[in-house]
Structures are given as C-alpha cells and as structure tokens.
N, C-alpha and C positions, 0 to 999 in steps of 0.2 A: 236897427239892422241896416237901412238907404243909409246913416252915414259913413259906416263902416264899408259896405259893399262902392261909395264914395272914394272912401281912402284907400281904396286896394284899387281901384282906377286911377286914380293920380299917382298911386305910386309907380306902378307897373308904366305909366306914359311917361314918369320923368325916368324909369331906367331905362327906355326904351331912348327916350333921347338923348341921354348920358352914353349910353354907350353910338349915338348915332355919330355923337360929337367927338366921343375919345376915337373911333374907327374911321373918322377924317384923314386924308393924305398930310394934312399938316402937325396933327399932335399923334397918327399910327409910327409907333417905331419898328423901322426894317428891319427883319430878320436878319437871321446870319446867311440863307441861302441868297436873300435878296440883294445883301452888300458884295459876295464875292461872284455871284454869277458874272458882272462885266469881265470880270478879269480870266473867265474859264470860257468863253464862248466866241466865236469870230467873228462873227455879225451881229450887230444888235437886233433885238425883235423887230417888226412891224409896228406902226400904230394899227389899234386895235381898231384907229378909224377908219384906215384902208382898207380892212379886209371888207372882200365881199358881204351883200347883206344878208342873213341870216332867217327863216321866218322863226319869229318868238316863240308860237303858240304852236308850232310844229317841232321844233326844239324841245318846249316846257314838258309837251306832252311824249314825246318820245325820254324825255328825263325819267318822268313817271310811272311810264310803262315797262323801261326796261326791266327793272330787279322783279319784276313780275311777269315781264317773259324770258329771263330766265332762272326763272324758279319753276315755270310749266315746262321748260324746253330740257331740264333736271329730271323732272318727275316723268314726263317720257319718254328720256332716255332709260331711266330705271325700270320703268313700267315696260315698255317695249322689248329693248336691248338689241343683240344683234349688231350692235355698231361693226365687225369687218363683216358682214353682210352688205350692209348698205354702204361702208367702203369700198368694197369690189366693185357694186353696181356703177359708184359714183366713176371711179378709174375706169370699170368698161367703157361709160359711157362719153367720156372724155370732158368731162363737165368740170365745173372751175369750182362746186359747192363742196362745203368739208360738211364733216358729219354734224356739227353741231348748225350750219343755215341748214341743212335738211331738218333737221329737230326740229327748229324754228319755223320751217316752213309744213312740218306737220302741227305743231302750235295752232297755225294759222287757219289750216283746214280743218280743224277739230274745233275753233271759235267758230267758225263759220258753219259747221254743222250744229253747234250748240245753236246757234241762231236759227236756224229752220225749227229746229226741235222747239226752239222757243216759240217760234211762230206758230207751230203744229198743236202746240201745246194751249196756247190763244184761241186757236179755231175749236180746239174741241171744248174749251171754258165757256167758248161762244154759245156752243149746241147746248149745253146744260152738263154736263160731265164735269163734277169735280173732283176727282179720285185725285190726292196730290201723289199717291205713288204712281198711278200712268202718267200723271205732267211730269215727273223728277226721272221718270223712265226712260221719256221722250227724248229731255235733252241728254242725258248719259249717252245712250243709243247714235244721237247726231254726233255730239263731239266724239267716240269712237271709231264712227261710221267716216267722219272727217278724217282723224289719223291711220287710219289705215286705208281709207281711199289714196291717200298721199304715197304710201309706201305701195300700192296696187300702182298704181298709177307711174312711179321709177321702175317698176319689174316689164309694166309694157312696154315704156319707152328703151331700156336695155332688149326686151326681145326685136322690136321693129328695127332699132339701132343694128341687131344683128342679121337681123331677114336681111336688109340692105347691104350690109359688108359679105353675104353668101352670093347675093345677086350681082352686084359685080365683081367677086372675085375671081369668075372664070376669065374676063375680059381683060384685068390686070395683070393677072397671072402668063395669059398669051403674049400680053404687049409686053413684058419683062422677058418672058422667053424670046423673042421677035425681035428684043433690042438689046439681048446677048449673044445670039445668034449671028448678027451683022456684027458683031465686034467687038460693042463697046463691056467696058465692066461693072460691075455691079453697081456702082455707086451713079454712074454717068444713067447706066438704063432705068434708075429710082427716077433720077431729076429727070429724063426726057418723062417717062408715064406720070411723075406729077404733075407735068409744065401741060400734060394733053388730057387727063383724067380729071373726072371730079367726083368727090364722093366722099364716103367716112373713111374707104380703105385706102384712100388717095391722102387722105389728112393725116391719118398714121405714117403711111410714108412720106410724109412732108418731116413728122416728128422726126424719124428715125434719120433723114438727109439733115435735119438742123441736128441734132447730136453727132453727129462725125462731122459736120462743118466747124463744129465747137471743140476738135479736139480727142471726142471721145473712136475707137475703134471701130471699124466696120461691124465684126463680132462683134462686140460689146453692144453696140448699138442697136443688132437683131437682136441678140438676148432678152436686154431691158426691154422690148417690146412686148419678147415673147411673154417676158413675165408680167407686162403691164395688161394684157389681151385677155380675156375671158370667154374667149372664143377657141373652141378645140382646133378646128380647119384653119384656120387665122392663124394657133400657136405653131401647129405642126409646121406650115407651110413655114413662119418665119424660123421654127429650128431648123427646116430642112435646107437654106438658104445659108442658114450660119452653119453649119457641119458641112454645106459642099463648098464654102470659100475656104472653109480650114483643110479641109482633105483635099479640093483640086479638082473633084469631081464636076463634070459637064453640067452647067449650072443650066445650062436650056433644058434638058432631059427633067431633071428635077421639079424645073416649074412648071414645065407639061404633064407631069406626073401629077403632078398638087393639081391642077387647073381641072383634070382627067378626075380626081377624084372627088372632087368637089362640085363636078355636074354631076355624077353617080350620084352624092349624098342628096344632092336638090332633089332628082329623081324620085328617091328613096321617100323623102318627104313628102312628094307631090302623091306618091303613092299611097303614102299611111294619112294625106288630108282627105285622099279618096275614099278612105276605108272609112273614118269618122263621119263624113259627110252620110258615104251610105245608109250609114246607121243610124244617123241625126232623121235622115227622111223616111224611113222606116215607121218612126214613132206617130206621124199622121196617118199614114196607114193602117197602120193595127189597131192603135186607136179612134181614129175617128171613119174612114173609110171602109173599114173591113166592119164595126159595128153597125152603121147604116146600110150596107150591101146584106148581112144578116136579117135585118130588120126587116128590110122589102121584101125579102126571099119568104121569113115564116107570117108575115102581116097577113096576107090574103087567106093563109089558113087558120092562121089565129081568128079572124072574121068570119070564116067560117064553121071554126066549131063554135064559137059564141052563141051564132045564129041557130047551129043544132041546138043545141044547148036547151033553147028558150022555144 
C-alpha cells in the first residue's frame, strides 16, 4: 500500500511541475486576445510593478469572502424584499448607497448579531445549559435582530433627516421670498439662500442650481426634485414654485404661503407630541402612584381589622 500511495506522490509532483514549466512566459503560447490587444488599445498597460502596493492577505481574503457575501446579500434580499422601499429611503435621504451595499451592509449587521448570539450562547454553556435548540435560537435571533436593526436604523435616519428639512424650511422659504421680493429671479434668489444657508434643504437646493446650470430647465429642474423628495411640504412647496414660474404668478406670495403653512404643520405636530407625551406619563401614575396612594389609604385599616380579628 506505502509504495503505491509513493507513486501517486511523485506523480501528482511531477505534473504539478510539468505543468509549472509548460506555464512559463517562455514555452506559454499567447493567446489570440493577447497578440492583437497592442493593436486595439492607445496606451499600453502599466507595469504591474508600478502600481501601488496592494495588501495580499487583505486581497486573498476579501477574494474569498466575496461569492459568499453575495450569496447572503441574495438570500436577504429574497428573504426581506422591499427593494423600492428602501430605494425611496435611499433617494430621500440623499445617500450615494444602491440597494444592493444596503443588503450588504445588512449582511454585516446580521454577522454581527450572529456573533453576540454566539457570545450569549457561550455564556449560557458556561452556567451549565445545553439545550442546542436555545443556543441555535440565540444566534437566529441575533443575526435577524442584526438585519433588521439595519433597516430600523435607515427609517430613523430618513425621519431625523426630515424633522431637520421642516425645521428650517420656514427660514428658507422667508429668505427666498425676501430675495424675490427685492427683485432678483428665481434662479439668482436659490444661489443667494445657498451661498448664506446651510442644511439638507440648502443641499437640495444646491442639487436643483447644478441641474439648470447643466442645461436642464428651471421647471424641469423643480420637478425632478419634486419627484426625487419624499417629503409632502418639501414636494408641495417645490410644485408650488414650478406652477408659479410657468403661470407668472407672485412668486413671494407663494412662498409665504408655503413658509405660513409649514409653521402651522410644525405646530400641529408639537401638539399631537404633547398629546402622546401626556399619555406616555400617565402610565406611572395609574400604575405605580395611584396603587401605592391606595395602599396607605386602606393599610391602617387593614391593621386594624387584623388586630380585631385576633
């Protein structure tokens, strides 16, 4: 049997060097795309020796882990779904990620809740608990807990994102009206409130001044906005801006109107956070306040019928 399991090591070492030697730059014969690429290309390559250096082992291992993140970044898209959900968020929030580095970056947070689970799951093998359906629990739970923390976690950042473009849209809204009013036109009173603003609704209108500096139309330019916005007060105001350059109407009037209605809605809101709030402090009350104020009230008589009692 050793001489045989012999000869299938030496052979397997001299094909391994038979072919080391036939795959040499002196006896490998060039392909067809390698002979005519000089003649299709302007420049020739680089040497490979020039290019910046590379780390190997950060390389090898990102080789390795790819087709296996994305075969998980597959499986929760399918699992999840949703994709023009999380496309809207992505465009509200003006972010540069397509839907598949969100995948990827719920991948990430779902390894990483795997890994506490893992951890969670240690600690209790620790105590003495081996039940493998709670340890197989644990981590499901975490890497779930992970991917959807990711996707909680984009709905917040879109709502803060929006609290902030309500909070100053009365201020921009004035200073557009204020620098229509003096005179200038709609495109000049954007660039003056960019050039003095700052903010996400300042960034938008940065968007919408590079789009007609590129060519595209005033209109056109409020439009695509409108439709890139996920914002109701945000969309109105930029339709109401696009329908009064096309009709002629007093464009200050309009964006006092917008500004007018959009401290109303803040209002509104601060009112209905009032209302929740009330009700949030409520629940110590009834529960914990109102049963101990009972308690002291019948205690002294409760002690004293006990006492009858006996």
């Amino acid at each position: 049997m050793m001489p045989v399991i012999g000869g299938l090591l030496g052979a397997l070492a001299c094909a391994g060097l038979l072919l080391a030697v036939l795959g040499s730059p002196p006896l490998r014969r060039p392909s067809l795309s390698d002979r005519i690429a000089p003649y299709l290309i302007d420049s020739t390559a680089p040497s490979r020796l020039l290019s910046p250096p590379r780390n190997g082992a950060g390389t090898a291992l990102s080789r390795l882990t790819a087709p296996l993140l994305k075969d998980a970044v597959r499986l929760v898209d399918r699992v999840v779904g949703g994709q023009t959900s999380v496309r809207n968020r992505l465009s509200a929030l003006g972010s540069n990620l397509t839907v598949e580095d969100f995948r990827t970056d719920q991948v990430v947070w779902g390894t990483v809740g795997a890994g506490f689970g893992v951890v969670a799951a240690l600690a209790i093998v620790l105590t003495g608990h081996r039940n493998p359906i709670l340890l197989a629990l644990l981590i499901i739970v975490g890497a779930v807990a992970g991917v959807l923390g990711r996707d909680w976690w984009l709905t917040q950042s879109v709502s803060r994102h929006h609290a902030e473009i309500l909070a100053e849209f009365p201020v921009v809204a004035e200073m557009l009206a204020l620098a229509v009013t003096a005179g200038e036109g709609p495109l000049s009173a954007i660039d003056r409130v960019t050039r003095l603003a700052h903010g996400h609704l300042a960034d938008q209108l940065r968007a919408i001044l590079a789009d007609t500096r590129s060519g595209t139309p005033v209109q056109q330019a409020l439009l695509t906005a409108r439709d890139r916005a996920r914002l109701e007060p945000l969309a109105r105001f930029l339709d109401g801006m696009a329908v009064a350059i096309e009709r002629g109407t007093p464009l200050a009037e309009v964006l006092r109107a917008q500004a007018a209605d959009v401290r109303a809605l803040g209002k509104r809101q601060l009112l209905e956070a009032g209302g929740r709030k009330e009700i949030m402090m409520m629940v110590p009350v009834v529960f914990l306040i109102l049963p101990i104020t009972i308690l002291f009230a019948f205690f002294p008589g409760l002690v004293a019928i006990t006492t009858v009692a006996r």
